[in-house]
Legacy VTK file of the C-alpha trace (Angstrom):
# vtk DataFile Version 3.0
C-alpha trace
ASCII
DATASET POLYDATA
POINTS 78 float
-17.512 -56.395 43.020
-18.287 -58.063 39.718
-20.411 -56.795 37.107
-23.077 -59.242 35.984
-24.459 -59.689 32.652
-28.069 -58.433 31.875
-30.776 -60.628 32.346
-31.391 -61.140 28.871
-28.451 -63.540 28.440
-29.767 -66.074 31.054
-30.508 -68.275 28.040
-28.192 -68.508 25.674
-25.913 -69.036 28.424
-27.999 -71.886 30.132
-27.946 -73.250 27.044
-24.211 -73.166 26.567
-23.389 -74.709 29.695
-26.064 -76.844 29.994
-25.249 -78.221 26.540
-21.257 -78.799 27.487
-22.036 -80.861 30.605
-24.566 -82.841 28.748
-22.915 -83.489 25.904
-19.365 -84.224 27.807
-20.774 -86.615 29.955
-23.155 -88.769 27.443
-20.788 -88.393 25.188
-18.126 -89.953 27.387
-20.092 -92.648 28.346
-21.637 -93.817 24.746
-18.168 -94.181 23.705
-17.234 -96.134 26.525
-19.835 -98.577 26.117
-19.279 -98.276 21.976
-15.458 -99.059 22.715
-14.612 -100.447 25.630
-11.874 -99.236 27.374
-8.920 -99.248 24.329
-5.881 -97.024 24.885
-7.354 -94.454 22.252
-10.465 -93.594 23.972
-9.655 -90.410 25.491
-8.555 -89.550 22.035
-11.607 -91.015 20.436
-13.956 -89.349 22.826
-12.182 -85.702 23.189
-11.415 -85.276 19.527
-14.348 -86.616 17.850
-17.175 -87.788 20.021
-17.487 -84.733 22.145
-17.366 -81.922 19.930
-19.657 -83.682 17.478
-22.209 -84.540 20.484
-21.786 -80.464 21.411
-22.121 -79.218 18.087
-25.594 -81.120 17.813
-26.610 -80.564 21.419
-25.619 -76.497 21.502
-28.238 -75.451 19.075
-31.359 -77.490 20.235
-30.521 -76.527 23.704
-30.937 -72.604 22.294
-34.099 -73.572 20.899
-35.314 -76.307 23.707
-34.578 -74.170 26.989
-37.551 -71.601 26.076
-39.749 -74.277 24.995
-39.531 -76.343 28.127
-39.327 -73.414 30.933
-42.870 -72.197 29.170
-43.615 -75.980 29.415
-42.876 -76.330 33.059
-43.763 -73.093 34.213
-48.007 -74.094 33.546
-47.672 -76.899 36.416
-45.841 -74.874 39.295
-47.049 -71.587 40.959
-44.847 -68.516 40.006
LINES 1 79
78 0 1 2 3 4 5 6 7 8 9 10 11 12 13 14 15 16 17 18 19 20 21 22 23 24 25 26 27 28 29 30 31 32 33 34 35 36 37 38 39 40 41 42 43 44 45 46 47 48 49 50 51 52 53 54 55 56 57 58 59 60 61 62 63 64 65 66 67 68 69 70 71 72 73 74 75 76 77
C-alpha cells in the first residue's frame, strides 16, 4: 500500500501540477501561432517559452488556488 501525503499539501501540489499542464499547453500553442511551424520550435518552445510561462504561472497558481476554491465554494452546497 502507498503512503499518502497529509492533507495539508493538497495545495501546493494542485498548484504545481495544475500550473505545468497549463503552462505546457498555452505555452505550446502561443508559440505556435507566434512562429509558425519552423524547424526550431520544439527548441523555441521547450527551452524558453515553457519554463518562462511556468516560472510565471507556478507562483500565482500558489496564491490563486485558495483564492478561487473560497470563491467557488459560496455558490455550491458543501
Amino acid at each position: 500500500m502507498r503512503r499518502k501525503l497529509s492533507a495539508r499539501w493538497f495545495s501546493p501540489l494542485f498548484a504545481l501540477f495544475m500550473s505545468v499542464l497549463m503552462s505546457f499547453a498555452m505555452s505550446a500553442l502561443i508559440t505556435l501561432v507566434n512562429l509558425g511551424p519552423t524547424p526550431d520550435f520544439f527548441a523555441r518552445w521547450l527551452l524558453y517559452a515553457f519554463p518562462s510561462a511556468w516560472a510565471m504561472a507556478f507562483p500565482i497558481a500558489l496564491f490563486v488556488v485558495p483564492v478561487v476554491r473560497r470563491g467557488v465554494a459560496r455558490f455550491v452546497e458543501h
